[in-house]
NUKOL-943409 format. One record per atom (N, C-alpha, C): residue in three letters; y, z, x. Coordinates in steps of 0.1 Angstrom, whole numbers, plus 5000, padded with zeros to 4 digits. Atoms other than C-alpha are relative to their C-alpha. Example, Ala and Ser with C-alpha at 12.3 -4.5 7.8 and 13.67 -1.06 7.14 Angstrom:
BEGIN
ALA498850005009;ALA495550785123;ALA501250005009;SER498950004991;SER498950715137;SER501150084992;
This chain:
BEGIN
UNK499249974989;UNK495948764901;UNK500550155000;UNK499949845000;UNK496149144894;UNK499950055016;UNK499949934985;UNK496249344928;UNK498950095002;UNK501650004998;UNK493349394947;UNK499650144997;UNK500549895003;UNK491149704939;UNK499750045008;UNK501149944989;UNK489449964964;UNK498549954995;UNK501250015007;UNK486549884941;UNK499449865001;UNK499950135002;UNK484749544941;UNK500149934989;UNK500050095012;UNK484549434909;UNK500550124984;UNK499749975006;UNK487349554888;UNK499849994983;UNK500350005011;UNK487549604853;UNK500149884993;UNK499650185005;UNK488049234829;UNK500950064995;UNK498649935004;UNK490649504810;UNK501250005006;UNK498849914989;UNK492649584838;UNK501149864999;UNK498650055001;UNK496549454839;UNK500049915014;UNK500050134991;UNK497849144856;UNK500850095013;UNK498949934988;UNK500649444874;UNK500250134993;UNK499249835005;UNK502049784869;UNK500649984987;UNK499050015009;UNK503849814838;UNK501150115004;UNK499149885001;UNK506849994850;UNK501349994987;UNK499649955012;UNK508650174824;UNK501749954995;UNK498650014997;UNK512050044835;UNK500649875000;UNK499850134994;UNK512149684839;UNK501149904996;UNK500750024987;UNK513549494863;UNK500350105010;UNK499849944988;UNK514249804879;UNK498650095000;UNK500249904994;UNK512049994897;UNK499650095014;UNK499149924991;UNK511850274913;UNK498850075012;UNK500649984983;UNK510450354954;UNK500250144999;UNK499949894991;UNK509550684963;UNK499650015013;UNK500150014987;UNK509650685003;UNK499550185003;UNK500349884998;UNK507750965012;UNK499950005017;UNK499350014988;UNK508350825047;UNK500750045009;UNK498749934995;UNK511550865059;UNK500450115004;UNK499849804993;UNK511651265059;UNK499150005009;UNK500949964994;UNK508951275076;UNK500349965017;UNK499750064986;UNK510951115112;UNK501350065000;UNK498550034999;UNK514051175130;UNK500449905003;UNK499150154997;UNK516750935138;UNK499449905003;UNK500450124993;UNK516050685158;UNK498349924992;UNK501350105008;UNK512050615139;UNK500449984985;UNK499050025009;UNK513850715109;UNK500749844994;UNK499050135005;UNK516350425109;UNK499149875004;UNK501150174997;UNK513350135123;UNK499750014986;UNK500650035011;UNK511450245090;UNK501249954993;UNK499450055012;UNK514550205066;UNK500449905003;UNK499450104998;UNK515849905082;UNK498749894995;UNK500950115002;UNK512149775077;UNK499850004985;UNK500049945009;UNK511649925042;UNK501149914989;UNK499050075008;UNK515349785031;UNK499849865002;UNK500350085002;UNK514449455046;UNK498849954985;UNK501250025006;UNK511049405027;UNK500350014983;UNK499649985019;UNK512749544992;UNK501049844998;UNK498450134998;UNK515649264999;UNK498949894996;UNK500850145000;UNK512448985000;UNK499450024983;UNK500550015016;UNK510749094968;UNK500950044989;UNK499050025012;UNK513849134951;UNK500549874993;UNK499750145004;UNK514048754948;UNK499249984990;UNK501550035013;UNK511148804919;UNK501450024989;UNK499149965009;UNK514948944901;UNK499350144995;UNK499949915002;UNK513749254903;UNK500750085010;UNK499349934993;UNK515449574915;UNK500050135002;UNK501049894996;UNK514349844934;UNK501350155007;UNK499149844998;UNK515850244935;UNK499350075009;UNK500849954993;UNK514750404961;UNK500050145003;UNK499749855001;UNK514050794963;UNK499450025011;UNK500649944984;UNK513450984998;UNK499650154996;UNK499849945006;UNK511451284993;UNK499150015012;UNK500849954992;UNK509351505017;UNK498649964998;UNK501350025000;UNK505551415019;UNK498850144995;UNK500749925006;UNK504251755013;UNK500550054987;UNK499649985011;UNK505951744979;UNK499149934985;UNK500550035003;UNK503251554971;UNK498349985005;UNK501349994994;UNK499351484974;UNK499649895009;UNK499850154987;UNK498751315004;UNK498249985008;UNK501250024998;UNK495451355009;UNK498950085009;UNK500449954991;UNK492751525033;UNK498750084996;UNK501349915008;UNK490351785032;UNK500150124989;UNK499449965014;UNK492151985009;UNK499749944983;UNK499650095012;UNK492051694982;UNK498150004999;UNK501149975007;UNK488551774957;UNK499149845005;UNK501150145001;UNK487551384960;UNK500349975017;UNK499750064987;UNK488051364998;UNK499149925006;UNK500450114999;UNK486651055011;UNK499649975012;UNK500249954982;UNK485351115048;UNK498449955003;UNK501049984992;UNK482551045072;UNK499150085007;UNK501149904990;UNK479651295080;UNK499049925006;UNK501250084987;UNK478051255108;UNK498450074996;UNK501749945002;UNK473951355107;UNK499650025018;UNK500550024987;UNK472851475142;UNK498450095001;UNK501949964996;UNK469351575156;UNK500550105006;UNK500349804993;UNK468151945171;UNK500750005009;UNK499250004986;UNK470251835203;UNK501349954998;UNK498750055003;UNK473251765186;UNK500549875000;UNK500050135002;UNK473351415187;UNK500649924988;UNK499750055009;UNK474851185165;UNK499149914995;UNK501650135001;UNK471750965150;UNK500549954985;UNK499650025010;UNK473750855119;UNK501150074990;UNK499149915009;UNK475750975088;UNK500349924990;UNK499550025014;UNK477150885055;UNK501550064995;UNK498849915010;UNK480250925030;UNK499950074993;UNK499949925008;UNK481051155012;UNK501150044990;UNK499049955007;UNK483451234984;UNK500549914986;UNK500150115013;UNK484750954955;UNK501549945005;UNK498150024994;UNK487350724971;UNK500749954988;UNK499350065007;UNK488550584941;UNK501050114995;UNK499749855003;UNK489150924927;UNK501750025012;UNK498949964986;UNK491050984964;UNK500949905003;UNK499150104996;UNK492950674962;UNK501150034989;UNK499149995013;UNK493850744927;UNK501050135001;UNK498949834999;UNK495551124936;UNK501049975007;UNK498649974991;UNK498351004959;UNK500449914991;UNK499050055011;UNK499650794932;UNK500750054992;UNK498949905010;UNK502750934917;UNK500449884986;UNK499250075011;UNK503450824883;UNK501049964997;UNK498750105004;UNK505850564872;UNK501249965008;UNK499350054985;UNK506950514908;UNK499349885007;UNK500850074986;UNK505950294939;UNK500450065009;UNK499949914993;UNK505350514962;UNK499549945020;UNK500450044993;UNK505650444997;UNK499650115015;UNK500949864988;UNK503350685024;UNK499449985011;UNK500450014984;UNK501750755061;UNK498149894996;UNK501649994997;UNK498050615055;UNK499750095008;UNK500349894993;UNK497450855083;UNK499750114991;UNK500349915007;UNK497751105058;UNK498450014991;UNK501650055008;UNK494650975038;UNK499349985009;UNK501550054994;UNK492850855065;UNK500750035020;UNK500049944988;UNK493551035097;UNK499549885011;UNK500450114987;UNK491350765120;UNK500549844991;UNK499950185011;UNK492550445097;UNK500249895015;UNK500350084988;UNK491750165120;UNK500449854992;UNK499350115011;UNK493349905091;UNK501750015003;UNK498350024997;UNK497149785094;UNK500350094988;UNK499149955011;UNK497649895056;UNK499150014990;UNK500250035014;UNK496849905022;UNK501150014989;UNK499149985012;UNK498549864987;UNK499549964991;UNK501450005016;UNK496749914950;UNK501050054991;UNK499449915010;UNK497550064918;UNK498549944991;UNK501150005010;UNK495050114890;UNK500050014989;UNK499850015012;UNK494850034854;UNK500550194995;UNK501049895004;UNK493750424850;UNK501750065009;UNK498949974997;UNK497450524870;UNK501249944999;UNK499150085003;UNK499350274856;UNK501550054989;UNK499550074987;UNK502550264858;UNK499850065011;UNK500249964988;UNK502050354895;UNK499449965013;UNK500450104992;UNK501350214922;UNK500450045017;UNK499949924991;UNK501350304962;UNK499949845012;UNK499950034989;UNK501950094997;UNK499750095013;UNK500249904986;UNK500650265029;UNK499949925014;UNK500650054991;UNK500650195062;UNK499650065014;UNK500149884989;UNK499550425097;UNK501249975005;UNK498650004992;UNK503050495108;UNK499549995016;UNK500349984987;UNK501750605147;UNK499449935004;UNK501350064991;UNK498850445151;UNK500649844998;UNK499750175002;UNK500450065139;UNK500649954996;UNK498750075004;UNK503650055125;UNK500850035015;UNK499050044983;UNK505850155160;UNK499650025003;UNK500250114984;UNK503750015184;UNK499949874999;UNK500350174997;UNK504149655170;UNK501649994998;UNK498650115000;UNK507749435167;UNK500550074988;UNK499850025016;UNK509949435139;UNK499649894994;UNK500650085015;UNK508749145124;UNK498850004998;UNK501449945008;UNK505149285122;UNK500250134994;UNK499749885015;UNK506549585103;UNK500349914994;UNK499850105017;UNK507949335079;UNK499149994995;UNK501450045006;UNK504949195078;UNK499050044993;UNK500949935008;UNK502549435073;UNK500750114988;UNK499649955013;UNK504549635047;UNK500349934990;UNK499350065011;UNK505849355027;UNK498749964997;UNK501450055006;UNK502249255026;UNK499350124986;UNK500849895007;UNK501149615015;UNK500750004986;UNK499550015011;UNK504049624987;UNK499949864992;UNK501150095006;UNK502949294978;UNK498849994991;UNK501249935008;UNK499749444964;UNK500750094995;UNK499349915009;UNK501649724950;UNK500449984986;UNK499550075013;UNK503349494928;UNK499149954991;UNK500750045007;UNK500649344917;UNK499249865002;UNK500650124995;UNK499649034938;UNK498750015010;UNK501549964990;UNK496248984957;UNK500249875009;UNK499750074987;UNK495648794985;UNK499849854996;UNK499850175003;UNK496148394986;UNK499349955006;UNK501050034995;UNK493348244995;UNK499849824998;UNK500550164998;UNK493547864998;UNK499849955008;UNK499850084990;UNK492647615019;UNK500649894998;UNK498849924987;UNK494547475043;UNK500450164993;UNK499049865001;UNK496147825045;UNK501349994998;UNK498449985005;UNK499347875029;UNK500850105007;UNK498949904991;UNK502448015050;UNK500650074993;UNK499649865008;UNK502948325031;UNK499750185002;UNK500949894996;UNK502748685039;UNK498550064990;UNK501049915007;UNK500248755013;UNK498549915002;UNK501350074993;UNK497648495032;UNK498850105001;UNK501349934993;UNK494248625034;UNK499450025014;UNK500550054984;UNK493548425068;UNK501450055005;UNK498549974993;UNK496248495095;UNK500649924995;UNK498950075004;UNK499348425089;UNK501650015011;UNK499050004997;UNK502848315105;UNK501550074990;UNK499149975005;UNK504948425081;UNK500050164996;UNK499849845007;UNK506448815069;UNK501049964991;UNK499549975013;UNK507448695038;UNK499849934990;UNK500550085015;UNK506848545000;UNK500349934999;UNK499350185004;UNK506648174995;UNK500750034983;UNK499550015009;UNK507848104963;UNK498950004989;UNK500749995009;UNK504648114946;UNK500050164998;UNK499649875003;UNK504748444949;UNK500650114994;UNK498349955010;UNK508048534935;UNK500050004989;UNK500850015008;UNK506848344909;UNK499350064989;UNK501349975009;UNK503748464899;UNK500750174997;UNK499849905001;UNK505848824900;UNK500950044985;UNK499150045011;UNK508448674877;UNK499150024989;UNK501350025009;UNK505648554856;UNK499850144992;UNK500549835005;UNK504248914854;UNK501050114992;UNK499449885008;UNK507049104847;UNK501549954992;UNK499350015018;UNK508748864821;UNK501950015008;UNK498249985001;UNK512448834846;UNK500249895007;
């Protein structure tokens, strides 16, 4: 039940969760927050404080730091392993294909700040991201660990209880949980299939407890 990888078939070594250094506290860098005024500002933290409030019932407890985005590596064409789509076109400019280029793992692994959970634009990483979110961490960045989700393109233009949703899901992987995959479908945010709920059954909580021993 480790948290899912960019990779398909993680290592058998790799940790059940983050080991953070601190525990049960630890600690949120929002690289968010600065990045809005008022009014989008206060939706994120009201969504942000909710979401910490649900996975604090694992009895852990979360510090949260607000810090500018370009204080850190956030990703792009700048960043050595950038992880992008070239197009291939014919003598008439055309687009007749293309390929990736660059090492995403590499590019996943650089916006992770050490011995944090760090939470950031996906935009920043992935300019066209056409995904609600992601959230990983990697034996190889451990402790550390990252939640994203595209603020513009799909956090405010849905409800608040689909920001819950989709962030409590992403920090859900963060922590260290992967997706739940039973059938019937279990009413949990961390469902694989859709789901009605934006927030952790109790297996959840659980299996967090479990992990980090509180």
């Amino acid at each position: 039940m480790h948290g899912p990888y960019p990779t398909a078939t993680p290592p058998s070594s790799s940790l059940p969760a983050p080991t953070w250094p601190a525990l049960p506290r630890i600690t949120v860098l929002d690289t968010v927050a600065p990045s809005y005024r008022l009014r989008k500002r206060k939706q994120w933290r009201a969504t942000r404080n909710r979401i910490l409030e649900l996975w604090a019932q694992a009895h852990l407890v979360f510090e949260v730091i607000e810090d500018r985005a370009e204080n850190y590596e956030c990703g792009g064409p700048d960043n050595p392993y950038y992880w992008h789509w070239v197009w291939e076109d014919d003598e008439n400019g055309n687009h007749v294909g293309g390929h990736m280029e660059g090492d995403e793992d590499k590019y996943l692994q650089s916006v992770i700040v050490p011995g944090v959970l760090r939470l950031m634009d996906l935009n920043f990483l992935y300019p066209d991201a056409a995904v609600g979110g992601m959230g990983f961490w990697y034996p190889e960045t451990d402790p550390g660990s990252i939640a994203m989700v595209p603020m513009d393109d799909y956090f405010f233009p849905h409800s608040p209880w689909e920001r819950v949703r989709v962030l409590c899901h992403e920090v859900g992987h963060a922590l260290g949980l992967k997706h739940r995959t039973e059938e019937p479908a279990v009413d949990t945010v961390m469902n694989d299939f859709e789901t009605f709920s934006n927030k952790p059954d109790q297996h959840d909580i659980g299996s967090l407890r479990r992990y980090y021993n509180v």
